[in-house]
Backbone as a printed PyTorch tensor [residue, N CA C, xyz], in Angstrom:
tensor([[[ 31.2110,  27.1450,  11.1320],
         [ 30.6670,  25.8710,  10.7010],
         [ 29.2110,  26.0670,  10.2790]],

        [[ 28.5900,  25.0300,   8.9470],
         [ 27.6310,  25.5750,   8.8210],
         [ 26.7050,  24.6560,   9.0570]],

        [[ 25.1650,  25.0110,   9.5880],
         [ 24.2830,  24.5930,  10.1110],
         [ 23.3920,  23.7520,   9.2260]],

        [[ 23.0640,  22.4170,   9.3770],
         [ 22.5700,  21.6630,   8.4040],
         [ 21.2430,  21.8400,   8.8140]],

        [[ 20.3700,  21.7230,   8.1910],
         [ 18.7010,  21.9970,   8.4730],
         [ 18.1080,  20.5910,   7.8730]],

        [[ 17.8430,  19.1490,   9.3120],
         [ 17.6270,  17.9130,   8.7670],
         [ 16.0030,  18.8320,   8.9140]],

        [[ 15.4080,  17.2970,   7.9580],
         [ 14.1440,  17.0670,   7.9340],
         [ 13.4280,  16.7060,   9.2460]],

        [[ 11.8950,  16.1400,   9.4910],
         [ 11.7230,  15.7760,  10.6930],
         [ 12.0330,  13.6480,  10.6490]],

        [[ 12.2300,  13.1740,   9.3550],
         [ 12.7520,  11.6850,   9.3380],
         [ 14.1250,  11.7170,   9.8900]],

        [[ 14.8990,  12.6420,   9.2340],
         [ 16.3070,  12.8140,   9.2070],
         [ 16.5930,  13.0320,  10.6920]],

        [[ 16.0210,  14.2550,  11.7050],
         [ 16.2770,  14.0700,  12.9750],
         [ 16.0870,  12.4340,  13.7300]],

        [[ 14.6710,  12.1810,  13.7930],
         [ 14.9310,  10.8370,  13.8370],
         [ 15.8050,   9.8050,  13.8560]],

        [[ 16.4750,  10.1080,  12.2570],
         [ 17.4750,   9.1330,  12.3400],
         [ 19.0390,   9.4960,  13.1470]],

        [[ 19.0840,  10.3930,  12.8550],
         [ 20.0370,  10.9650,  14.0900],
         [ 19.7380,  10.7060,  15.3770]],

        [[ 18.4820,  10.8530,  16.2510],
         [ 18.8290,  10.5860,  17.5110],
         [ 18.5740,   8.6180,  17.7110]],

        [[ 18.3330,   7.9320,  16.7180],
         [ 18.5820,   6.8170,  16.6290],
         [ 20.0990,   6.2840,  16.7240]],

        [[ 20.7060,   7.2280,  15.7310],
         [ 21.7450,   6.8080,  15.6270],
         [ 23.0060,   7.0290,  16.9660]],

        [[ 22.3770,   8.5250,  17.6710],
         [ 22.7300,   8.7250,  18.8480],
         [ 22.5620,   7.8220,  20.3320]],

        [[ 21.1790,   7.4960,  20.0470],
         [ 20.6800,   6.4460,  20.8220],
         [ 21.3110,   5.2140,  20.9080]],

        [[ 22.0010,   4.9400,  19.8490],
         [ 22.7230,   2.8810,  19.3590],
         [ 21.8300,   2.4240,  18.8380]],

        [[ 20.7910,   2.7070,  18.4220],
         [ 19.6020,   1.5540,  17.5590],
         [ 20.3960,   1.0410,  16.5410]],

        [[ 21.4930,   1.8140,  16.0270],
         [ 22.0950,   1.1060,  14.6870],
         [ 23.2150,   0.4660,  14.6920]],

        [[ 23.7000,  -0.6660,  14.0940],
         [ 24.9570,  -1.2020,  14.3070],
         [ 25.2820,  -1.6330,  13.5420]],

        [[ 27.0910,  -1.8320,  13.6590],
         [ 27.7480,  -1.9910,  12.0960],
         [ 27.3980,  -3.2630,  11.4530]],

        [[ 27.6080,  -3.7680,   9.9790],
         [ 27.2540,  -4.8710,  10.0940],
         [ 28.4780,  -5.7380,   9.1860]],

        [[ 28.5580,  -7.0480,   8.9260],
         [ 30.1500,  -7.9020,   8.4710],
         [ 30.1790,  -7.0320,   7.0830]],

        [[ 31.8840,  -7.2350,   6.8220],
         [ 31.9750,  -6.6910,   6.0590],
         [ 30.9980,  -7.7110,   4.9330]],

        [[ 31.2360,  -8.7870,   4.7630],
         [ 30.1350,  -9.6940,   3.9720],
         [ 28.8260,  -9.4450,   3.7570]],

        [[ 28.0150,  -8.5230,   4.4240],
         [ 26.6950,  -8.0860,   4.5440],
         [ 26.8230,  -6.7030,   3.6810]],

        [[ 27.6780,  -6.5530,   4.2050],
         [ 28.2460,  -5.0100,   3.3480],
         [ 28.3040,  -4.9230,   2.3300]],

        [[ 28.9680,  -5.8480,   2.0730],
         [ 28.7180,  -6.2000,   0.1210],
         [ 27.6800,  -6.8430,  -0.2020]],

        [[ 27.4230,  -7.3540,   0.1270],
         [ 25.9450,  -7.8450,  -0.3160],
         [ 25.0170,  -6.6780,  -0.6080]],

        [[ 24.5820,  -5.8870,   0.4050],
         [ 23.7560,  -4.3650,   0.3070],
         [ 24.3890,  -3.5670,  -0.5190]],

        [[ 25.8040,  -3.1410,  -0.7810],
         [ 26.3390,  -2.5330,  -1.6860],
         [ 26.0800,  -2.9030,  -3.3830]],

        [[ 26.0000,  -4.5530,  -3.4590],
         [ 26.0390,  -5.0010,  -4.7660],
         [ 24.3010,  -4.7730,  -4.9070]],

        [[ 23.3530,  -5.0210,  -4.0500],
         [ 21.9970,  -4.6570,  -4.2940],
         [ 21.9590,  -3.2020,  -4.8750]],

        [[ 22.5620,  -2.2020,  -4.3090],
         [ 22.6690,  -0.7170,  -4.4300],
         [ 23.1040,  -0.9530,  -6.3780]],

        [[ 23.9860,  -1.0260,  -5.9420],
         [ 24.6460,  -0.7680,  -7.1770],
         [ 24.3500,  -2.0490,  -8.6980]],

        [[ 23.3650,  -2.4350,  -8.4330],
         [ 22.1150,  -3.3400,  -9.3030],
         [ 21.2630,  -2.5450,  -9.6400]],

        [[ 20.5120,  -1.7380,  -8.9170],
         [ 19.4820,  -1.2720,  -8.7300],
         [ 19.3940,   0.3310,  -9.4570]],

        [[ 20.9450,   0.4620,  -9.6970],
         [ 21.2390,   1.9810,  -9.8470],
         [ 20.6330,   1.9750, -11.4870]],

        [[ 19.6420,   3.1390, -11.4900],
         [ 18.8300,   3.3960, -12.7350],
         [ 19.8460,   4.5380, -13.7680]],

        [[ 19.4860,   3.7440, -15.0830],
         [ 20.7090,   4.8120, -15.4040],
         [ 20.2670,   4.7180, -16.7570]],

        [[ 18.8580,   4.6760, -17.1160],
         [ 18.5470,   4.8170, -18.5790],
         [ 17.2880,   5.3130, -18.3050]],

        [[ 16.2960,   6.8940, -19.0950],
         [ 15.4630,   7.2080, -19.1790],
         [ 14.2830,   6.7270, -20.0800]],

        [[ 13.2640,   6.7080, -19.3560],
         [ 12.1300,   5.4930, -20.5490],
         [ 10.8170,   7.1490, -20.7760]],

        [[ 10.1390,   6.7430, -21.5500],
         [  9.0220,   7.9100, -22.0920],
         [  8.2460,   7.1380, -22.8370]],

        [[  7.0000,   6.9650, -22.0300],
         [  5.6710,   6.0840, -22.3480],
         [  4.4960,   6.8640, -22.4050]],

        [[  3.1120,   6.0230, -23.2150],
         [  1.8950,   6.7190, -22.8800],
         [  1.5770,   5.7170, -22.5280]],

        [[  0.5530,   6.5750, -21.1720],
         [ -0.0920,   4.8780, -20.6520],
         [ -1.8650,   5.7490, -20.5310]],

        [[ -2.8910,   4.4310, -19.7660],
         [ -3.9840,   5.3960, -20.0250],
         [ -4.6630,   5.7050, -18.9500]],

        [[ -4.8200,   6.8700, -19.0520],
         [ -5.1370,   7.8290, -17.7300],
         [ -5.3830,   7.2180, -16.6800]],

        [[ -6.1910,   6.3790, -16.3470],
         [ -7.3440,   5.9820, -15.7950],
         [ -5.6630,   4.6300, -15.0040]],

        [[ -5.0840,   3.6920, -16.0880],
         [ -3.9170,   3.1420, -15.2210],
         [ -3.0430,   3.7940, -14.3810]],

        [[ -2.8580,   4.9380, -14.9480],
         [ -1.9970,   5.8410, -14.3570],
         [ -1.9830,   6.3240, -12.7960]],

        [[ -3.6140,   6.6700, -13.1270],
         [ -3.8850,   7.0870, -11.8270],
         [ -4.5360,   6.2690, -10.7170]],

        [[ -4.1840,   4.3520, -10.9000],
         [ -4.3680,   3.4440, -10.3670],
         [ -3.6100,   3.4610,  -9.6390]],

        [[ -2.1390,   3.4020, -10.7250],
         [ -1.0630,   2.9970, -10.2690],
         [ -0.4970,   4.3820,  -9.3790]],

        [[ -0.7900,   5.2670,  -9.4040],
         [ -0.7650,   6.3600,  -8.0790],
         [ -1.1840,   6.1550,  -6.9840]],

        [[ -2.5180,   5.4550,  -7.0940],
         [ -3.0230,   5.4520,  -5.8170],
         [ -2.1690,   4.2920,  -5.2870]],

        [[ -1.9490,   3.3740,  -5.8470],
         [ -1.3910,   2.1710,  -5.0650],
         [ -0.0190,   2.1220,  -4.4290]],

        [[  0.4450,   3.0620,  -5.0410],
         [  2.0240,   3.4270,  -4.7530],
         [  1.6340,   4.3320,  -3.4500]],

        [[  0.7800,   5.2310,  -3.7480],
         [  0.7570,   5.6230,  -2.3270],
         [  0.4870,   5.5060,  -1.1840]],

        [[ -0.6860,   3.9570,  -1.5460],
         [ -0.9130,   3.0420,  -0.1100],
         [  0.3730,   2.6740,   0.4080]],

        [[  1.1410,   2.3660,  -0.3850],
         [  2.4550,   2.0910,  -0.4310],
         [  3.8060,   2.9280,   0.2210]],

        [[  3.4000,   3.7610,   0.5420],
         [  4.3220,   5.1980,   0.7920],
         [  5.4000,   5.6220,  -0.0150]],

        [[  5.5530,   5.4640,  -1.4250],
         [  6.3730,   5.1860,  -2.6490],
         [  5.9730,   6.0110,  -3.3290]],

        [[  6.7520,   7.1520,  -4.1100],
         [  6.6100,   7.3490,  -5.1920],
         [  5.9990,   6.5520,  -6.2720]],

        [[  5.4450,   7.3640,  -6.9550],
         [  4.7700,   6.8690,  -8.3010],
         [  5.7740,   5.9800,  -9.3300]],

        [[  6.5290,   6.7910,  -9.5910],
         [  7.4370,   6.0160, -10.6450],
         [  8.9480,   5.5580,  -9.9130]],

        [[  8.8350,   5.2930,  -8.9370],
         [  9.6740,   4.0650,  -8.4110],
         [  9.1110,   3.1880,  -8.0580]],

        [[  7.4860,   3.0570,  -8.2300],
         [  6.7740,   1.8200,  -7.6670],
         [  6.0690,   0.8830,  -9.3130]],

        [[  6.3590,   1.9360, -10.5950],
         [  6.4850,   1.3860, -11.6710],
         [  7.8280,   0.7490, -11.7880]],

        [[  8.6340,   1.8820, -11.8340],
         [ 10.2280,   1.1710, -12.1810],
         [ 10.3510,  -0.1230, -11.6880]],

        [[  9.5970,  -0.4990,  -9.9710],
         [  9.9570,  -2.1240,  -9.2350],
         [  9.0510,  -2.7590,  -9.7810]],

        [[  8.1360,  -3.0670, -10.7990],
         [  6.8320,  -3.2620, -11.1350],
         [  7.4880,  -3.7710, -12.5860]],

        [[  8.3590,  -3.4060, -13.3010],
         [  8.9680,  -3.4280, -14.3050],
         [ 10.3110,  -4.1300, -14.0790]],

        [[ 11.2350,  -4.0660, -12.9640],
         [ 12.2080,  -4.8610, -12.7950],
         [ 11.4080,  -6.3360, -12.3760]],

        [[ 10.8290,  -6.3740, -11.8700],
         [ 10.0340,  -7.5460, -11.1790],
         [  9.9180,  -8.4210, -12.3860]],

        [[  9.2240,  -7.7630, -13.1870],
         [  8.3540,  -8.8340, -14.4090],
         [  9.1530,  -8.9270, -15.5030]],

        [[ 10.6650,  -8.4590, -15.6350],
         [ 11.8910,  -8.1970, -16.4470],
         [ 12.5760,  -9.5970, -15.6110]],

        [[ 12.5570,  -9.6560, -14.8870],
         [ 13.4150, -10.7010, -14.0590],
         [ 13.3190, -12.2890, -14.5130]]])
């Protein structure tokens, strides 16, 4: 059998999950989070110039954020698309 090598989040979530912190939830909730998932699923590539100086705004703020850079544009862009 082969040995999976989690991260140090990923252990975490394992001994959470070992622990019971997590629990199932209605199937009705289920779909609900599933249909969010599958909304959300990105499936077209975009290629912009933007200017330096925004760029590296919008870095910093994403990372107050604990977010990637360009998934904190991409929600920044669904938001104001909405």
């Amino acid at each position: 059998m082969t040995k999976i090598k989690l991260n140090e989040y990923e252990r975490t979530v394992e001994k959470d999950l070992i622990r019971g912190k997590f629990h199932p939830v209605s199937s009705m909730e289920f779909e609900s989070i599933a249909r969010a998932i599958t909304q959300r699923k990105k499936d077209a590539v975009l290629n912009i110039r933007i200017n330096n100086q925004d760029l590296k705004q919008l870095k910093l703020k994403a990372k107050k954020l604990g977010v990637p850079y360009q998934t904190f544009i991409s929600e920044i862009l669904r938001r104001f698309a909405a």
